[in-house]
C-alpha positions as CSV (number, residue, x, y, z in Angstrom):
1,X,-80.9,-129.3,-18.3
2,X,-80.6,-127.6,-21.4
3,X,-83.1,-125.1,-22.7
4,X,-83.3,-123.6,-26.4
5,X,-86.1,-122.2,-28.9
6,X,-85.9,-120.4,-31.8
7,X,-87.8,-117.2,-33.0
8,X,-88.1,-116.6,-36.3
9,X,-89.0,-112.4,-37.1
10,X,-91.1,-111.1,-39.8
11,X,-87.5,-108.5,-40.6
12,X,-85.8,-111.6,-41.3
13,X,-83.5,-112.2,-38.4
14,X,-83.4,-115.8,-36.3
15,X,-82.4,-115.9,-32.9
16,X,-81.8,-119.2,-30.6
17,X,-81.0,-119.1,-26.9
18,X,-79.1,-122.3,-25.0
19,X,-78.4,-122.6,-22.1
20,X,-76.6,-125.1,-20.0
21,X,-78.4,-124.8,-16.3
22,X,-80.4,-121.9,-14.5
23,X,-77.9,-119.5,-13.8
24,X,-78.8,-117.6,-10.2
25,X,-79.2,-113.7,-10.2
26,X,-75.6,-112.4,-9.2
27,X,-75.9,-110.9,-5.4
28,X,-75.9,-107.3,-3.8
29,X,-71.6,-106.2,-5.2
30,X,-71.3,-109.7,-7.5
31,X,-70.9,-108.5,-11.3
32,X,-73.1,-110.0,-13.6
33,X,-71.8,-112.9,-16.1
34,X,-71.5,-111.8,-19.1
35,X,-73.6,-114.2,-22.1
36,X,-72.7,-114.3,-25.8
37,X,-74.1,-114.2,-29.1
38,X,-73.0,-116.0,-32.4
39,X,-73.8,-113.7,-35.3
40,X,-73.8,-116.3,-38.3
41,X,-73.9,-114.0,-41.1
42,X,-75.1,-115.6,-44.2
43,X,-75.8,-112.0,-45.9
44,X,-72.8,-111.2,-48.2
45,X,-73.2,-107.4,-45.8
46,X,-70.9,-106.6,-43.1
47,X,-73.2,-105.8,-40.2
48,X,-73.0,-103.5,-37.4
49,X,-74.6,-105.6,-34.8
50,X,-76.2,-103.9,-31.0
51,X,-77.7,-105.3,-28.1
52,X,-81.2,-103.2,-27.0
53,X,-81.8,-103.1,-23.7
54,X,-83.6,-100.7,-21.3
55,X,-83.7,-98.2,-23.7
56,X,-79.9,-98.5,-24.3
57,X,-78.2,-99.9,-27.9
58,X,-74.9,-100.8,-27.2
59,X,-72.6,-101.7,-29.9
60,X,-71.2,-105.3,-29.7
61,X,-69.2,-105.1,-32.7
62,X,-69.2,-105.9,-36.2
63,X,-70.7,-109.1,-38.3
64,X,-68.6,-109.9,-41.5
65,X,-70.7,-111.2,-44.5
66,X,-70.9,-115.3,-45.0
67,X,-68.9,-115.7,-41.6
68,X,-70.2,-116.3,-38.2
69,X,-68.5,-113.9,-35.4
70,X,-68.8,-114.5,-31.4
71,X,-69.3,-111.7,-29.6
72,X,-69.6,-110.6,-25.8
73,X,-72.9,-109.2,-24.3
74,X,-71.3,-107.2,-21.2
75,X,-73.1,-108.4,-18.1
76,X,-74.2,-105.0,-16.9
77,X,-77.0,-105.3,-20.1
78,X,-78.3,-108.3,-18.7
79,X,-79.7,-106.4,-15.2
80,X,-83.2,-106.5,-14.9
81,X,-85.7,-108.0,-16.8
82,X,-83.0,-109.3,-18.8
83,X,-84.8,-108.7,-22.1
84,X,-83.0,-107.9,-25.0
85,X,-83.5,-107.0,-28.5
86,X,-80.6,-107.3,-31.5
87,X,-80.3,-105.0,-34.1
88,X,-78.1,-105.9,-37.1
89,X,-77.4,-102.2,-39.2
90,X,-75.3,-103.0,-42.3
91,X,-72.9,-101.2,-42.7
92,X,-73.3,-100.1,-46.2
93,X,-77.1,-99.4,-45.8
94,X,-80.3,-97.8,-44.1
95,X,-82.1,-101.1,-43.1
96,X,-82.1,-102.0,-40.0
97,X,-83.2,-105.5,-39.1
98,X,-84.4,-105.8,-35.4
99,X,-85.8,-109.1,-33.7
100,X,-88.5,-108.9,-31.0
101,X,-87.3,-108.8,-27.4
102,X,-86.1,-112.8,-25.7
103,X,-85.3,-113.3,-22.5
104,X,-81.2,-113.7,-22.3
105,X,-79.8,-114.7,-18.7
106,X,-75.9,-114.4,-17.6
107,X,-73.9,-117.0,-19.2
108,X,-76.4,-118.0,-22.0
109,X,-75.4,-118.2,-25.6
110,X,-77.3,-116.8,-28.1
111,X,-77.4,-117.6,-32.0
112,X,-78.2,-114.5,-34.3
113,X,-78.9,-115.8,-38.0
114,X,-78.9,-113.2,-40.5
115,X,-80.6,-114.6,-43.4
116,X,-78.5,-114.3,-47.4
117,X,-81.3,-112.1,-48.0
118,X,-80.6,-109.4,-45.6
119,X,-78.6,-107.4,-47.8
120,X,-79.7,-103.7,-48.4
């Protein structure tokens, strides 16, 4: 089965989730899967981009402008209620683009669309 929406923010970010099957929660000493996210980067910034979750932003790396870029969301952030947030910081600027919080399981991928008008 595959599932997928897509969540359009009012600070301009896009964010789609497939996934392939229900993944099962990983037992007591199992490590979590880790999931991915596509950043496709249609600003002409280079972004910063973070995973929010539990009150922790961890840095996944950076987004370059008019490129996409795969990056790794560790499976430890996915414990829980496995709902995230994404912030995209560019990195020549204060704005700081975040998208409302989806539910992301181990071995998802998600798609992060930063729009040509994200620029600072």
């Amino acid at each position: 089965m595959r599932v997928a929406w897509r969540l359009v923010m009012g600070v301009g970010l896009a964010v789609s989730v497939a996934a392939c099957a229900h993944h099962a929660r990983a037992g007591g000493n199992e490590p979590q899967a880790d999931a991915y996210v596509t950043v496709d980067n249609q600003s002409f910034s280079d972004m910063d981009i973070y995973v929010l979750s539990g009150g922790q932003r961890i840095r996944l790396g950076s987004a370059i402008g008019e490129r996409k870029t795969k990056m790794k969301i560790p499976g430890y952030v996915l414990g829980g209620t496995q709902q995230v947030r994404f912030l995209a910081r560019p990195i020549a600027g204060n704005r700081l683009p975040v998208t409302e919080e989806i539910p992301v399981q181990p071995g998802d991928e998600v798609t992060l669309t930063i729009p040509p008008n994200a620029s600072p």
